[in-house]
C-alpha positions in Angstrom: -18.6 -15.8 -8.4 -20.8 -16.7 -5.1 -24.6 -16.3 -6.3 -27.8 -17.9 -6.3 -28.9 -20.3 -9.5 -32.4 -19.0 -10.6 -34.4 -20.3 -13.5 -32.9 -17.6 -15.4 -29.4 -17.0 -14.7 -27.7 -16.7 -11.3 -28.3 -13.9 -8.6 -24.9 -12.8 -7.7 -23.9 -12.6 -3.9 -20.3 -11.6 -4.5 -16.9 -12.5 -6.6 -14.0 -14.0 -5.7 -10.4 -13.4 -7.1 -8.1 -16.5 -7.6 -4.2 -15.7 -6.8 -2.7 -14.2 -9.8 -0.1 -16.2 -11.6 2.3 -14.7 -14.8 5.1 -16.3 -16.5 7.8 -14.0 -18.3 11.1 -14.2 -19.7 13.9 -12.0 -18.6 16.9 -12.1 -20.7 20.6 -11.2 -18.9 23.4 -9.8 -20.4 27.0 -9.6 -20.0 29.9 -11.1 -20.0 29.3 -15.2 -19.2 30.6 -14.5 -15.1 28.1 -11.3 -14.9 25.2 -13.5 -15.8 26.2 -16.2 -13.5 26.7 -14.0 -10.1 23.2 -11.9 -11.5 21.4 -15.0 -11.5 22.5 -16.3 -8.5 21.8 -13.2 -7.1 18.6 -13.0 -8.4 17.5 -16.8 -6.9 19.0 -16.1 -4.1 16.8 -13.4 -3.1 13.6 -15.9 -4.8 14.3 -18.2 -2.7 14.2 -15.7 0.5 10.8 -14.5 -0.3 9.8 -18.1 0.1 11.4 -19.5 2.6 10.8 -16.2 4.7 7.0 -16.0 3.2 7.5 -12.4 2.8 6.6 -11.4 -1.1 8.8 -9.3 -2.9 7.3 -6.7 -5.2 7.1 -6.5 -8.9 7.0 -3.2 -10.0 5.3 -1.5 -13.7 5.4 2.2 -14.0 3.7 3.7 -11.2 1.8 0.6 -9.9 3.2 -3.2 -8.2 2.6 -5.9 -7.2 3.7 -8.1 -4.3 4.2 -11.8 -5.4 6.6 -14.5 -5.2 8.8 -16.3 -7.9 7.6 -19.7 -7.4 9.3 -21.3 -10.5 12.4 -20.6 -12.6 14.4 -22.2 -15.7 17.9 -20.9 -16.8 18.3 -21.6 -20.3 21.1 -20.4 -23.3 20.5 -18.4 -25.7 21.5 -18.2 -29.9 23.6 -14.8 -28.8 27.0 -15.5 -26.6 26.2 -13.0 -24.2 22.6 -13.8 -22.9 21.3 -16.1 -21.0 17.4 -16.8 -20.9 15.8 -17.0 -17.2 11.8 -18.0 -17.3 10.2 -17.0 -14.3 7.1 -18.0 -13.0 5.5 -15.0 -10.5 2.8 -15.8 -8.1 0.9 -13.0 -6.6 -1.4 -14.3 -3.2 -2.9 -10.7 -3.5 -4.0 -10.5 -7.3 -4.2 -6.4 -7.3 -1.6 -4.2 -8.7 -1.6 -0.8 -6.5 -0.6 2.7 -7.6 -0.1 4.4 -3.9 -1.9 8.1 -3.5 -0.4 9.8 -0.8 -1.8 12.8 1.5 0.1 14.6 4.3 -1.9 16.8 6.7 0.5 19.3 9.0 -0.1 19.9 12.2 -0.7 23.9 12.7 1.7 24.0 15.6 4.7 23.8 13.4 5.7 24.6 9.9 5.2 22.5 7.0 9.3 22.5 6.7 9.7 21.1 10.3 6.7 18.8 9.7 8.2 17.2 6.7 11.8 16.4 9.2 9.5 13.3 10.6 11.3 10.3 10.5 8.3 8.4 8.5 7.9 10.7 6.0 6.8 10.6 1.7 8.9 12.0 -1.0 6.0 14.6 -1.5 2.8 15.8 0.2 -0.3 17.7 -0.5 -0.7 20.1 2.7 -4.0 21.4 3.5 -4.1 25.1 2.2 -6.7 25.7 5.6 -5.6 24.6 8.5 -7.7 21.6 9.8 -9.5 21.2 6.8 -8.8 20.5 2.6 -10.2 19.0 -0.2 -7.7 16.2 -1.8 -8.8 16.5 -5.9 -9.0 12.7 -7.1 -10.4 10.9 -10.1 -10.1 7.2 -8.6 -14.0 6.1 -9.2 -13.6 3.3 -6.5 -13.6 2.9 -2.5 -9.6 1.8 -1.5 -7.8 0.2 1.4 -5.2 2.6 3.1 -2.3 3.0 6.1 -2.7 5.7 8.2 0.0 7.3 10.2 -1.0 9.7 13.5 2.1 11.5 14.7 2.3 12.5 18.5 1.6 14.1 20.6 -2.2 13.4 20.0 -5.6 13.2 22.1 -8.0 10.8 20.5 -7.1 11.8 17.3 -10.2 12.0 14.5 -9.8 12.4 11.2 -13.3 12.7 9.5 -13.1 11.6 5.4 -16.2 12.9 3.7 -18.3 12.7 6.7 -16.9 9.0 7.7 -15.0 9.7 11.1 -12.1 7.4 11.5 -11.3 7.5 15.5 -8.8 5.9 17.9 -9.5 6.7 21.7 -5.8 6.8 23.2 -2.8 8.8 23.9 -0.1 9.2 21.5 3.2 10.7 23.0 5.7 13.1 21.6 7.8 11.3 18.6 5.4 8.2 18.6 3.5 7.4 15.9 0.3 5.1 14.6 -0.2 2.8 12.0 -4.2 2.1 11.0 -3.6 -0.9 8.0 -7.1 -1.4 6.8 -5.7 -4.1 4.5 -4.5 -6.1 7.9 -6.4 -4.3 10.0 -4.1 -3.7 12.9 -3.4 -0.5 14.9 -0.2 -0.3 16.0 1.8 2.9 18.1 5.6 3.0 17.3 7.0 5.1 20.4 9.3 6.9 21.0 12.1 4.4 23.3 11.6 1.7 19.7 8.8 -0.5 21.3 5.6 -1.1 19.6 2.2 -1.2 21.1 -0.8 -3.0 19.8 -3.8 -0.3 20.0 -6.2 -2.6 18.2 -8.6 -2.5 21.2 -8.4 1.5 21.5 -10.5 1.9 18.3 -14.0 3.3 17.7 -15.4 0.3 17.7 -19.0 1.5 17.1 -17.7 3.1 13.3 -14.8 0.8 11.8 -11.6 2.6 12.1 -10.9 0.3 8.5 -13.9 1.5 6.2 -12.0 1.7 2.8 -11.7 5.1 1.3 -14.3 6.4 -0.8 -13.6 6.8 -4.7 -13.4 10.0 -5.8 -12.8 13.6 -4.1 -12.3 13.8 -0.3 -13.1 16.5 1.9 -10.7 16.0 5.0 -11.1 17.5 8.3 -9.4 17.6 11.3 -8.1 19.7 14.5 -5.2 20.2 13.2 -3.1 19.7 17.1 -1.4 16.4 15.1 0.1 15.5 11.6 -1.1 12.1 9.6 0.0 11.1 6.8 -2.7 8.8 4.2 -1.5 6.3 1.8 -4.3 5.2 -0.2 -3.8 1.5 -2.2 -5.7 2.5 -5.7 -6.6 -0.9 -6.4 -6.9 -2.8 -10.3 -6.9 -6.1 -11.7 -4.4 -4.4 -14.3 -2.2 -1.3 -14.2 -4.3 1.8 -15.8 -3.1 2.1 -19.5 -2.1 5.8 -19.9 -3.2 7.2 -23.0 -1.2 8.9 -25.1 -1.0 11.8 -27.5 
């Protein structure tokens, strides 16, 4: 916690969020030459991660995590056919993220030839009114995101409950951007395989990475271009969903 000591208490500035660290247990079965390769396997592609410093992802239900394995310890078990693996995971960014995903068609095409894009979700919510829909959401708090532009585009603007996210450029036929608010780049994928940083194309008077309010979203756009929204819901924890 950042804050201000008073004679009472502290006046708090902000908080701060330590890496996250979890130790488990993960117990292999099999015959004693199916444990050994899965092992080896499995600290094999540990050790990647690190040397690579790319995290791997830990997954729980619908939400995951992106960590490391930092530590492990191979141990016997009392049963013949396990073998007891303690893990240590380390996780630089300590949120677990369920990913909300929006797809807005362009009116130009069909939604069947829209969802034939080449960086595409496994399903969408399409605007019922072309250039404008209201995305239903019960998330109470603002979130990073990725947004994807698909070309051909003008200065595209998408406008999120009167917030106007805007990038002044170009984007060609079968080209693509990426707005990551968590890294905050901007970068356009075209269509010969280079990339292009458009960091400086931005509205730089409005942040083109404001976060994503909480709740429902009233979306609006001209509708000449596609996008696709990933939006990183954000805990401490994974939601516990109640049952019954």
């Amino acid at each position: 916690v950042q804050g201000t000591k008073l004679q009472y208490g502290v006046r708090v500035a902000d908080f701060e969020k330590d890496p996250g660290e979890y130790e488990t247990e993960l117990i292999i079965v099999g015959s004693e030459r199916h444990r050994q390769a899965l092992i080896n396997t499995l600290h094999d592609d540990f050790e990647t991660d690190i040397k690579s410093r790319q995290p791997g992802r830990l997954i729980w239900g619908d939400y995951y995590i992106d960590c490391y394995i930092n530590e492990s310890d191979t141990t016997p078990t009392e049963y013949p056919t396990q073998t007891l693996n303690k893990i240590n995971i380390y996780a630089p960014y300590p949120f677990w993220a369920q990913d909300f995903k929006i797809s807005l068609a362009p009116s130009q095409v069909t939604e069947g030839e829209y969802l034939d894009y080449a960086y595409d979700y496994t399903y969408d919510y399409t605007a019922p009114v072309i250039g404008e829909t209201t995305v239903k959401s019960d998330f109470p708090f603002d979130s990073e995101f990725e947004m994807v532009i698909f070309g051909p585009a003008v200065n595209p603007r998408i406008t999120i409950n009167n917030y106007s996210y805007v990038l002044y450029a170009t984007i060609t036929q079968n080209a693509y951007v990426v707005i990551d608010s968590r890294h905050n780049t901007v970068m356009m994928y075209n269509a010969n395989g280079t990339k292009t940083n458009m960091f400086n194309f931005r509205n730089k008077t409005d942040s083109i990475f404001k976060k994503i309010p909480g709740g429902n979203l009233q979306i609006t756009w001209d509708a000449t271009f596609g996008v696709n929204l990933t939006i990183y819901r954000e805990r401490s924890e994974p939601r516990v969903e109640v049952s019954g």
